[in-house]
C-alpha positions in Angstrom: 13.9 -6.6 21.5 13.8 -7.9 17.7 15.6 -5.4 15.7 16.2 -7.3 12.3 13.4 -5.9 9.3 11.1 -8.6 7.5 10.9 -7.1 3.9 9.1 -8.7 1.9 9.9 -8.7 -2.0 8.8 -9.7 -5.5 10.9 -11.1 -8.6 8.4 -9.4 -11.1 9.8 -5.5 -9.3 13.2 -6.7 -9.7 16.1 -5.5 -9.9 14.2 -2.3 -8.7 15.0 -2.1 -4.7 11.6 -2.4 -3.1 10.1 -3.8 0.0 6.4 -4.5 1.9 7.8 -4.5 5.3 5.9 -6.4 8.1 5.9 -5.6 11.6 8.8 -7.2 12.5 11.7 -5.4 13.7 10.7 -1.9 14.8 10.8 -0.1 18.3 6.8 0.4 18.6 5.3 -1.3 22.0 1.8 -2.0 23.4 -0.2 -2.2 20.3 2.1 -1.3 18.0 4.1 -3.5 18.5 6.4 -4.1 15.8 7.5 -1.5 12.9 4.3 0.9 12.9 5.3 3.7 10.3 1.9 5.8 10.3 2.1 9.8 12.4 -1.5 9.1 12.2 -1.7 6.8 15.3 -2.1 7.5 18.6 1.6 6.0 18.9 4.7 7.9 20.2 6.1 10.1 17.4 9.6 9.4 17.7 8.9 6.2 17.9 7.2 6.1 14.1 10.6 8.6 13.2 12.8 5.5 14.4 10.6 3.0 12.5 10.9 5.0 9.7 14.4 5.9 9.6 15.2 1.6 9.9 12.8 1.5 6.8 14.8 4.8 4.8 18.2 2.6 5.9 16.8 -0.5 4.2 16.1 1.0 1.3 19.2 3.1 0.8 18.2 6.5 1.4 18.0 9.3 4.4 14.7 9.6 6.6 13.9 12.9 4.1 14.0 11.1 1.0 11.5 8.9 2.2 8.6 10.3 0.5 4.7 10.0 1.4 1.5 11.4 0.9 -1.0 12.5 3.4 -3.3 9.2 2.3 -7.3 10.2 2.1 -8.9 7.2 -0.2 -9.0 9.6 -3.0 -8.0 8.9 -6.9 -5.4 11.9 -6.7 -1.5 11.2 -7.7 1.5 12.9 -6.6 4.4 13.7 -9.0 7.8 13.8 -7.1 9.9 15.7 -10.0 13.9 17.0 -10.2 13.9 19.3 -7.2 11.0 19.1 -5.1 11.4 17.8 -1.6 10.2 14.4 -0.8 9.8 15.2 3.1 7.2 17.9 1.8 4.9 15.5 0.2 3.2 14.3 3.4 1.7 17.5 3.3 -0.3 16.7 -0.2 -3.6 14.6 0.0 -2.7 12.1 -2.8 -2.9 8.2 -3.0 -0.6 7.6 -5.5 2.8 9.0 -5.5 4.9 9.0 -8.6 8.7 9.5 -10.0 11.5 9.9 -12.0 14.0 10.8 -9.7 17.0 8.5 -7.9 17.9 8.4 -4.4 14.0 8.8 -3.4 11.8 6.3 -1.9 8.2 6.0 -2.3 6.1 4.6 0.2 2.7 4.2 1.3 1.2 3.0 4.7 -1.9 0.3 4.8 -3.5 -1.7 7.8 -5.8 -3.6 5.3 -6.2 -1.5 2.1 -3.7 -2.5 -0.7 0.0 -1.5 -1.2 0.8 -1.5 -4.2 4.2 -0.8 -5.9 4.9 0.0 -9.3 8.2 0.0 -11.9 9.1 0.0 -15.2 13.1 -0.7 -14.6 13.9 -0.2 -18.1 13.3 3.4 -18.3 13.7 4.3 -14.7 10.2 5.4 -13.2 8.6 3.9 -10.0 5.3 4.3 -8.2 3.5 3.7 -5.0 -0.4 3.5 -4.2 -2.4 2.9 -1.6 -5.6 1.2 -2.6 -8.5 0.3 -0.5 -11.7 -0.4 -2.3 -12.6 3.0 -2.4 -9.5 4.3 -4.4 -9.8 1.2 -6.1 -13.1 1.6 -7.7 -12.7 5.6 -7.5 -9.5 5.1 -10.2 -6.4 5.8 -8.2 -4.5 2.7 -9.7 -5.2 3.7 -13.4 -4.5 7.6 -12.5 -1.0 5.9 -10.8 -0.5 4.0 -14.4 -1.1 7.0 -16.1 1.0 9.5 -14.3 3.8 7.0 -14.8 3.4 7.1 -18.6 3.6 10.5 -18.4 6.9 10.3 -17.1 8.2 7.7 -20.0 7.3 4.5 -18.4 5.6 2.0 -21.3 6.3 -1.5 -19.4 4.8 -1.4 -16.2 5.2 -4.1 -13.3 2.8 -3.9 -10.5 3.0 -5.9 -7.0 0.1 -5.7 -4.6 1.6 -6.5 -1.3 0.0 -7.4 2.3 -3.6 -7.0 2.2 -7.2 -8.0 3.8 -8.2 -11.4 1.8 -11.4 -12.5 0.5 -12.1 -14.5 3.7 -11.7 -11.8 5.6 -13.3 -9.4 4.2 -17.3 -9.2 5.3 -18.7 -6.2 3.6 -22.7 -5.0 3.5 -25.1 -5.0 0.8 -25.0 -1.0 0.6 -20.9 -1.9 -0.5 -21.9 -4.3 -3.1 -24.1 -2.2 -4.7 -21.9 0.3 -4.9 -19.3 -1.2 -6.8 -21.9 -3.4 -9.0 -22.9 -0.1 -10.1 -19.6 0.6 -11.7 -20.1 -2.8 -13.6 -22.7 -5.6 -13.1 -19.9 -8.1 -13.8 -17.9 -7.1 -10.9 -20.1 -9.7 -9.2 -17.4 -12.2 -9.9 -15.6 -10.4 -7.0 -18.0 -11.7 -3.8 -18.9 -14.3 -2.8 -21.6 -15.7 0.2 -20.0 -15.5 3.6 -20.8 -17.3 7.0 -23.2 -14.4 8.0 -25.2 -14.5 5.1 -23.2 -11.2 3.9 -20.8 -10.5 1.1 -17.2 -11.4 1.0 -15.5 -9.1 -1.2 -12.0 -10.0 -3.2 -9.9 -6.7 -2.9 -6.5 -7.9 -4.3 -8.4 -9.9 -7.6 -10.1 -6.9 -8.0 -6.8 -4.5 -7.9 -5.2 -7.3 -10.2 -8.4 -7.1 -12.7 -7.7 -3.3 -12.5 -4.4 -3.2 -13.1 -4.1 -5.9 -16.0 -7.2 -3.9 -17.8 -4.3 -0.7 -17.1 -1.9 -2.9 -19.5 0.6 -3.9 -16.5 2.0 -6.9 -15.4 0.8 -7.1 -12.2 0.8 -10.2 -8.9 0.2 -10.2 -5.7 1.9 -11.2 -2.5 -1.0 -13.6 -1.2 -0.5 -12.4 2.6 -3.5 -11.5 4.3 -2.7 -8.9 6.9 -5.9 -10.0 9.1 -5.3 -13.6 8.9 -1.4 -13.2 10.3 -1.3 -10.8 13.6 2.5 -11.6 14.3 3.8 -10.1 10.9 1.3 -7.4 9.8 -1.3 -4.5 11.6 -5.1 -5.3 10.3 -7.4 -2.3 10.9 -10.8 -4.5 11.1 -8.9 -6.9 12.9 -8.1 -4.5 15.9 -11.5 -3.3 15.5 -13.1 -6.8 15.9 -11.2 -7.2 19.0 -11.8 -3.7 20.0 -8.8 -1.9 20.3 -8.3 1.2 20.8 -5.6 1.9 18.2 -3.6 0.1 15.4 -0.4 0.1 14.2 0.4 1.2 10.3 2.6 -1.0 7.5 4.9 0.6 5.1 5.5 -0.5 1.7 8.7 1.1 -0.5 10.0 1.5 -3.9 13.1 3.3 -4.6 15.6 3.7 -8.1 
């Protein structure tokens, strides 16, 4: 069995350790094949605890200081101060996850929606979101910005990682509407698709987001339904109706 991680990395993060890890080298079978990292599946929970402990190893830290939140699409940030316990924040619905605080890893599981990691190196503060169009329009990513300012940060550098792309990503008219009604030139963000229904563009539109937010900010260009060997794809398993699938982990540490 393949044991060796796939962690992929950014220069614009570094020298801040951080990783989006694909599906490559964990102990998950079946459908999960791979590294799946989400409690939330119908997968083996000591198999997700091994996953997760590879990921804590790769990024320097104990399976305890691998902080997440319980993830609910909401705009709501988590602030991992000196002293709190990292294993208790998958208890707290949150999307973001913020900090101050060495020897912690922040994390966040997708299967489609955005990962995105956050740093300002120079004063020591990191953050983690995850982003699907809902906490993306809902405000999650400028909530994450803010939270981070609060701790010091004033140069933030922002990575969106693996994500559904544009081709991909067949949404209905009810969607569009929804986020047009935030602001008629979000337009810019769909396009016509091959069923005569939108395509929408969810990593340009965490980009715009995050670059109206004042941060740096790139992203990966994988598309986690177009590539079924390295990363999990929620609408792709639904598509070809499976039962289950299999979450990514993305993680920033000081």
């Amino acid at each position: 069995m393949q044991t060796t991680l796939e962690i992929l990395t950014h220069p614009l993060l570094e020298p801040v350790r951080h990783g989006f890890f694909t599906r490559r080298g964990g102990a998950s079978s079946g459908l999960f094949a791979g590294l799946n990292c989400g409690y939330g599946s119908s997968d083996q929970g000591e198999i997700v605890s091994i996953n997760r402990g590879r990921v804590a190893d790769a990024m320097g830290v104990t399976i305890d200081r691998l902080a997440t939140v319980h993830q609910v699409h909401s705009p709501d940030v988590a602030v991992l101060r000196k002293g709190d316990l990292p294993a208790t924040f998958a208890k707290i619905r949150a999307d973001g996850i913020v900090t101050d605080q060495p020897g912690v890893a922040l994390a966040v599981l997708t299967a489609d929606c955005q990962p995105i990691l956050l740093a300002d190196p120079d004063v020591g503060v990191i953050g983690a979101v995850h982003a699907g169009w809902r906490g993306a329009l809902g405000g999650v990513i400028e909530a994450t910005v803010g939270a981070m300012t609060d701790l010091g940060a004033a140069h933030i550098r922002a990575v969106i990682g693996p994500c559904i792309s544009q081709g991909a990503y067949e949404v209905g008219e009810g969607f569009m509407e929804d986020v047009l009604a935030e602001d008629p030139g979000h337009d810019r963000f769909f396009s016509g698709g091959p069923n005569g229904r939108p395509m929408f563009d969810l990593p340009s539109f965490g980009l715009m987001r995050l670059r109206e937010a004042g941060v740096e900010a790139e992203w990966t260009r994988h598309c986690t339904y177009s590539d079924p060997d390295r990363f999990y794809s929620y609408r792709r398993s639904t598509h070809q109706n499976e039962a289950d699938y299999g979450r990514l982990i993305s993680a920033i540490s000081l």
